[in-house]
C-alpha positions in Angstrom: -25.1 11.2 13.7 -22.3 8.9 12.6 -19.4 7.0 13.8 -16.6 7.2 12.5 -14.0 4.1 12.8 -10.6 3.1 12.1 -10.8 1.3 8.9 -9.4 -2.0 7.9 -7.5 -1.5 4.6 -6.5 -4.9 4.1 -7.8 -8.1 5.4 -4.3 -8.7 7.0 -4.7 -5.0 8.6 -5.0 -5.5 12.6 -4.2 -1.7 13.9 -3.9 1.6 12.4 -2.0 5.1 14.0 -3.7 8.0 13.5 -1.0 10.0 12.3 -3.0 13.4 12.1 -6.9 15.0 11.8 -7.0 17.1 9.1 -10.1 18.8 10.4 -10.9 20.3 13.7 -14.0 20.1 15.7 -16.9 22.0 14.2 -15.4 21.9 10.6 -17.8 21.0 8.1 -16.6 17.4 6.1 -17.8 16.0 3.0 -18.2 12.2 1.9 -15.1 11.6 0.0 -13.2 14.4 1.5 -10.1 14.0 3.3 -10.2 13.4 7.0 -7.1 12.4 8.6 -3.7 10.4 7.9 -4.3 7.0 9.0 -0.4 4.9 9.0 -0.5 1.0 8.4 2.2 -1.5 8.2 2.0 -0.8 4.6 1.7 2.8 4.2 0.5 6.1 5.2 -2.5 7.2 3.9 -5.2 9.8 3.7 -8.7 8.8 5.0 -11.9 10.1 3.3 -14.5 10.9 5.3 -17.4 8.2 4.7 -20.1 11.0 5.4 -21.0 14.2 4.8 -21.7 16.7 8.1 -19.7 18.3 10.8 -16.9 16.7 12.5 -18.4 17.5 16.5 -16.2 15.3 18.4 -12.6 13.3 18.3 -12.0 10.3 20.1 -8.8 9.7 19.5 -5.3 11.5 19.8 -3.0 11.8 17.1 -0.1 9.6 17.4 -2.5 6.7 18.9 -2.4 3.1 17.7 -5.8 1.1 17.8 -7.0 -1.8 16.9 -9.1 -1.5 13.3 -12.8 -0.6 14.0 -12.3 1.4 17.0 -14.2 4.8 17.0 -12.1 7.6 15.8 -14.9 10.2 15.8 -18.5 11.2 15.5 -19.8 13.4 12.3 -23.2 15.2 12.5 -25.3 16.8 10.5 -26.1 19.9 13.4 -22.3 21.2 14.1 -24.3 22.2 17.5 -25.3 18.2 18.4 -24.1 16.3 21.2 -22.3 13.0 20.4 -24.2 10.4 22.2 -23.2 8.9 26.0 -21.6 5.8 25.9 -23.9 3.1 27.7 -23.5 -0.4 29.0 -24.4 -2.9 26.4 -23.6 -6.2 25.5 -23.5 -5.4 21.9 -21.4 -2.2 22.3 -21.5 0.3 19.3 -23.8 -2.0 17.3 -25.7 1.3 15.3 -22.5 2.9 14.7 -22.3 4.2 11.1 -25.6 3.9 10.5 -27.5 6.5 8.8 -29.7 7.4 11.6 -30.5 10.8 13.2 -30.0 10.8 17.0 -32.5 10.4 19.3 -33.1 13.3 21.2 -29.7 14.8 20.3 -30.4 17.9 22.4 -28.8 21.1 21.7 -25.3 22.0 23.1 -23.5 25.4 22.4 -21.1 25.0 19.3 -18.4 23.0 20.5 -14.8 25.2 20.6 -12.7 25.1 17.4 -10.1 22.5 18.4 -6.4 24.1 18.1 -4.0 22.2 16.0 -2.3 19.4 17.5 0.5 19.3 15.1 2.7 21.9 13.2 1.7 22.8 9.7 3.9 20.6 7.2 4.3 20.7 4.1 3.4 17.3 2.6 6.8 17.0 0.6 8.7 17.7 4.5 6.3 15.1 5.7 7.2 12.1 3.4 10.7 13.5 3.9 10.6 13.1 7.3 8.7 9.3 7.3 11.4 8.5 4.9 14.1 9.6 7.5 12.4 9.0 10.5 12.3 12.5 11.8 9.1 13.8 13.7 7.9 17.2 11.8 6.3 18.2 16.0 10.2 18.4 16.8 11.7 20.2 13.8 11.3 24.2 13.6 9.8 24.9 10.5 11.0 28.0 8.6 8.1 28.6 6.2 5.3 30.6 6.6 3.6 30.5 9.5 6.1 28.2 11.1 5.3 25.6 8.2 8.2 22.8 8.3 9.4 22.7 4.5 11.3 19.9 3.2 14.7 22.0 4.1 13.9 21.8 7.5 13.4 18.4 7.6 16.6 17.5 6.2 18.5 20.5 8.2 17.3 18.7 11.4 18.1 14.9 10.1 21.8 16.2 9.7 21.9 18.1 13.0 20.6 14.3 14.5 23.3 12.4 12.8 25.9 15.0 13.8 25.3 14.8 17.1 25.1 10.9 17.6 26.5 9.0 14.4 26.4 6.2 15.9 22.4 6.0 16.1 20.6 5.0 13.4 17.0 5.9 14.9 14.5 3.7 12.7 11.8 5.6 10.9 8.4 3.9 11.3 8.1 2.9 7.8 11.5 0.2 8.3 9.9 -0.9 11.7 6.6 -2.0 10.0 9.0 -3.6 7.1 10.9 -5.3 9.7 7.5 -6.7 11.5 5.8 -8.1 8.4 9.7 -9.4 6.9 10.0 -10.9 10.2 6.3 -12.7 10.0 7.6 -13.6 6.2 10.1 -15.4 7.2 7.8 -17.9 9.4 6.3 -18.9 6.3 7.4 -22.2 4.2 8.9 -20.6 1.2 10.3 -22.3 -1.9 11.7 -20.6 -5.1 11.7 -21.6 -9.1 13.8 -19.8 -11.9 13.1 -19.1 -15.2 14.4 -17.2 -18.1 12.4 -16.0 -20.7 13.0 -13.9 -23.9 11.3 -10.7 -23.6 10.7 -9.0 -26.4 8.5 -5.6 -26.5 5.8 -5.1 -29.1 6.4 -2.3 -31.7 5.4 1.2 -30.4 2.4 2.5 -32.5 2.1 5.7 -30.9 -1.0 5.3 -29.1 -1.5 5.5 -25.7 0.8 5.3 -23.0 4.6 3.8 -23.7 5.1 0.4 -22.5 7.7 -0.9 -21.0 9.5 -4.4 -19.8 7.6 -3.6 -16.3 4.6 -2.8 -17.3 4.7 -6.3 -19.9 5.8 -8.6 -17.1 2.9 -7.3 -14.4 0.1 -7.6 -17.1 1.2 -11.5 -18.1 2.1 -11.9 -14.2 -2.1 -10.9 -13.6 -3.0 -13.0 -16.4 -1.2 -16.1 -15.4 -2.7 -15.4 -11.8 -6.0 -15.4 -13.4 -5.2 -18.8 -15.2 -3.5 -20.3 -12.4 -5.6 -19.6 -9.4 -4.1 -21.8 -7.1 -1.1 -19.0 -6.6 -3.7 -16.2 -6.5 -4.5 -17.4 -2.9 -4.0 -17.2 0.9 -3.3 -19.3 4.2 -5.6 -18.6 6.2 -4.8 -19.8 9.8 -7.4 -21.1 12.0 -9.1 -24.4 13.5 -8.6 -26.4 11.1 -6.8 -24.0 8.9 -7.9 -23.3 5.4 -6.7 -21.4 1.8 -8.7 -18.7 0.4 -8.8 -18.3 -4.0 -8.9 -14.6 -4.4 -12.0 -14.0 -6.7 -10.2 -11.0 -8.4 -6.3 -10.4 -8.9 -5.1 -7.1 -7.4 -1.6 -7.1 -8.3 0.8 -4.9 -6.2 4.7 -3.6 -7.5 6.8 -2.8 -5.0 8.0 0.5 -4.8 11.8 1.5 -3.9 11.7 4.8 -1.5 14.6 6.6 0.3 13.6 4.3 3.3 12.0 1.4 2.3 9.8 0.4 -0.3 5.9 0.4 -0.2 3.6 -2.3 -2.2 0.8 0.2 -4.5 -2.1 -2.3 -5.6 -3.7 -2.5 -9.4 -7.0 -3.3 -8.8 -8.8 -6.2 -11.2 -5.5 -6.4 -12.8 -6.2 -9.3 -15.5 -9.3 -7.9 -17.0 -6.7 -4.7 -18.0 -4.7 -4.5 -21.2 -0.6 -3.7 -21.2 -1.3 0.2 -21.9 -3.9 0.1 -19.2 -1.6 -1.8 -16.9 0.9 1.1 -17.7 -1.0 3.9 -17.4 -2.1 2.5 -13.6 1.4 1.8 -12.8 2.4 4.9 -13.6 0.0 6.9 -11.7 0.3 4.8 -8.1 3.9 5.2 -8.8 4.0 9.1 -8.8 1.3 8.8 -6.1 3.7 6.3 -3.7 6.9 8.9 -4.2 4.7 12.0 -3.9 2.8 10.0 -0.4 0.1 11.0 -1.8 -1.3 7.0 -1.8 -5.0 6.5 -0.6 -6.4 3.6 1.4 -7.5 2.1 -1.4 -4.1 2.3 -3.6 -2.5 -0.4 -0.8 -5.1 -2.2 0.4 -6.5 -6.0 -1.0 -3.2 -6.9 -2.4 -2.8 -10.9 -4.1 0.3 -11.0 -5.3 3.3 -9.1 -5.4 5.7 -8.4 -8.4 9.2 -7.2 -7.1 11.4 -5.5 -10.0 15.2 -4.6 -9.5 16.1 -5.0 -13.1 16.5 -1.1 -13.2 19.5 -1.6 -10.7 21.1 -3.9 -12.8 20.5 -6.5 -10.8 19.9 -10.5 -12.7 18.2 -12.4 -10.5 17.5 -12.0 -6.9 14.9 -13.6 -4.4 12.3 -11.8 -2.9 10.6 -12.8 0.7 6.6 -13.0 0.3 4.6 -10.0 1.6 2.0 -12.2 3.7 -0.8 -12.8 3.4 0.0 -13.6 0.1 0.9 -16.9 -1.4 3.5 -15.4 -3.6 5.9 -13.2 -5.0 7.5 -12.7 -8.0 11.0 -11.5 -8.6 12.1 -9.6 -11.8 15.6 -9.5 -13.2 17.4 -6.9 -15.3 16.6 -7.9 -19.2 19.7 -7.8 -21.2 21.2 -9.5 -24.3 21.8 -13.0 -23.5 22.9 -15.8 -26.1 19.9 -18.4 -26.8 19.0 -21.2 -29.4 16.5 -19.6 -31.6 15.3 -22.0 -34.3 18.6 -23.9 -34.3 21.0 -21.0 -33.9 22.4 -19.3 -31.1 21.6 -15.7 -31.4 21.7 -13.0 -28.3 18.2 -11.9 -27.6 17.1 -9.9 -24.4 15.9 -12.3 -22.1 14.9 -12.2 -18.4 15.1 -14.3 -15.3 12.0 -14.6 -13.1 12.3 -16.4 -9.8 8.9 -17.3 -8.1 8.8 -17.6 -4.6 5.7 -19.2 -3.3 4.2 -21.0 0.3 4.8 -24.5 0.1 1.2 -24.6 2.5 -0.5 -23.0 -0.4 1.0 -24.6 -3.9 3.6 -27.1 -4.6 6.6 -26.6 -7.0 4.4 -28.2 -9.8 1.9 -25.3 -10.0 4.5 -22.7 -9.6 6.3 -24.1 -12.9 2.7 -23.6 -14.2 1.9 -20.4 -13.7 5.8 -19.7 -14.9 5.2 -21.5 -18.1 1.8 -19.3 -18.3 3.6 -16.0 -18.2 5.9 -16.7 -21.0 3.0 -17.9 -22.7 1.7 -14.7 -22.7 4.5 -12.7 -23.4 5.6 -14.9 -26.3 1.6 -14.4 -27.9 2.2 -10.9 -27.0 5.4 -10.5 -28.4 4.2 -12.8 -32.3 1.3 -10.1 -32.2 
């Protein structure tokens, strides 16, 4: 018999809400199948189960906030076994998850299939509804069975702002941006500027298309891997101390109706541009879709924020702790530059850095700037 516990997806990660079981008691799980909806200050994702068995017993509600590593659940491999009596212990809980059978687990008739607690929603009416901050149990869903669709959603978000326009209730997805913006902003932040030319490679018609986006994250990882000092963390404590990231998981923020969300590329230097694309691509549709999975948010580096597609030139971005930086990315347009002697208009664009001063000084932030032109410009000669 197993425990199952609120994972930490994240090492900043302190609580979780369990948003929703997506099996009942006496359903049969499989490792690696989904569980329940687990919400973060990042995101809301779906949790895989980390065993395979029965799910005989539910320890917590949905809706509940706990801290990470508190029991969610037990999973057995008899959907007839007893989850084990909490006893007195000074080390409380310390076999759970263990691959153990229980000890005399004892034989119990199979435990009553546990009714729904929440409405069936469909999963596009339920990132509707995170986006607007409507709550699918209150919205009368029109499909079948009493599903909430997507239509409902937005029929009951009007009805709310008819009736009191001047309330703007905040969805739970702009309250966790609000905490960690609000932590953000207690960090010593500096910022550095640079424009670069930015020229694309020639399409050869293999692979994936790459675009400005996808150039800037791949020389942004590689610069991170040459410049590890900005691939780091603060790490409070007594005496405080800064953690070097072994690997560089490089997260792109994501605009949604309601916020934004930060996806992660995983090992991002050791991946070439058409790699980097075709992973950007896919957490993308995943993050719009909320479709995301624990691992698609969690163990983030470094951040890469992109508004060129709004037309915006430069901007400056606030770092998403606990990371040591973010980078802000600029529309790239014709601008006039000195090429060789000559002024010419080539499409250039601005960068601003925005790094803790507790982490790396404005010295090694020019660096790591200088070392994503670098990259670009090698790129870009071929």
């Amino acid at each position: 018999m197993w425990l199952v516990k609120m994972p930490r997806l994240g090492q900043d990660m302190e609580q979780g809400t369990l948003v929703e079981w997506l099996r009942s008691v006496g359903d049969p799980v499989e490792e690696g199948g989904l569980l329940a909806v687990i919400e973060t200050e990042k995101a809301e994702v779906s949790f895989e189960s980390p065993y395979s068995g029965y799910l005989v017993a539910v320890l917590i509600e949905p809706g509940t906030t706990v801290p990470a590593g508190t029991p969610l659940g037990w999973i057995a491999d008899d959907p007839q076994a007893r989850p084990p009596t909490p006893e007195p212990t000074s080390e409380p809980h310390a076999s759970y998850g263990q691959r153990k059978p229980p000890v005399a687990p004892g034989r119990a008739p199979r435990p009553p299939r546990r009714a729904p607690t929440r409405k069936p929603v469909s999963p596009v009416a339920r990132r509707r509804a995170r986006e607007l901050g409507v709550d699918p149990a209150e919205v009368e869903g029109t499909g079948p069975g009493g599903r909430v669709t997507e239509a409902d959603v937005m029929k009951a978000h009007q009805a709310a702002r008819a009736t009191s326009p001047e309330q703007g209730g905040l969805s739970r997805m702009r309250l966790a941006i609000a905490r960690r913006m609000t932590r953000s902003a207690a960090i010593p932040q500096f910022q550095l500027m640079r424009e670069i030319v930015l020229e694309k490679p020639e399409d050869t018609g293999e692979g994936p298309k790459v675009t400005y986006t996808d150039l800037v994250l791949w020389a942004t990882a590689r610069a991170l891997a040459e410049r590890p000092a900005v691939n780091s963390s603060w790490i409070d404590g007594n005496p405080p101390s800064i953690r070097s990231h072994p690997d560089v998981n490089l997260g792109f923020a994501v605009s949604l109706e309601d916020g934004l969300i930060v996806p992660v590329i995983r090992d991002a230097a050791s991946l070439s541009p058409g790699q980097v694309s075709l992973r950007r691509r896919r957490l993308e549709q995943a993050a719009r879709r909320g479709r995301l999975g624990p691992e698609d948010v969690a163990g983030g580096t470094f951040t890469v924020s992109n508004l060129g597609g709004a037309a915006v030139d430069r901007f400056i971005a606030l770092i998403n702790p606990p990371e040591a930086g973010i980078l802000a990315v600029g529309a790239v347009k014709p601008r006039p530059v000195v090429m060789d002697g000559a002024l010419v208009a080539a499409p250039t664009v601005c960068l601003t850095l925005t790094g803790d001063h507790r982490v790396f000084d404005g010295m090694e932030g020019a660096k790591f700037l200088a070392a994503i032109d670098a990259r670009l410009q090698s790129l870009a000669a071929g």
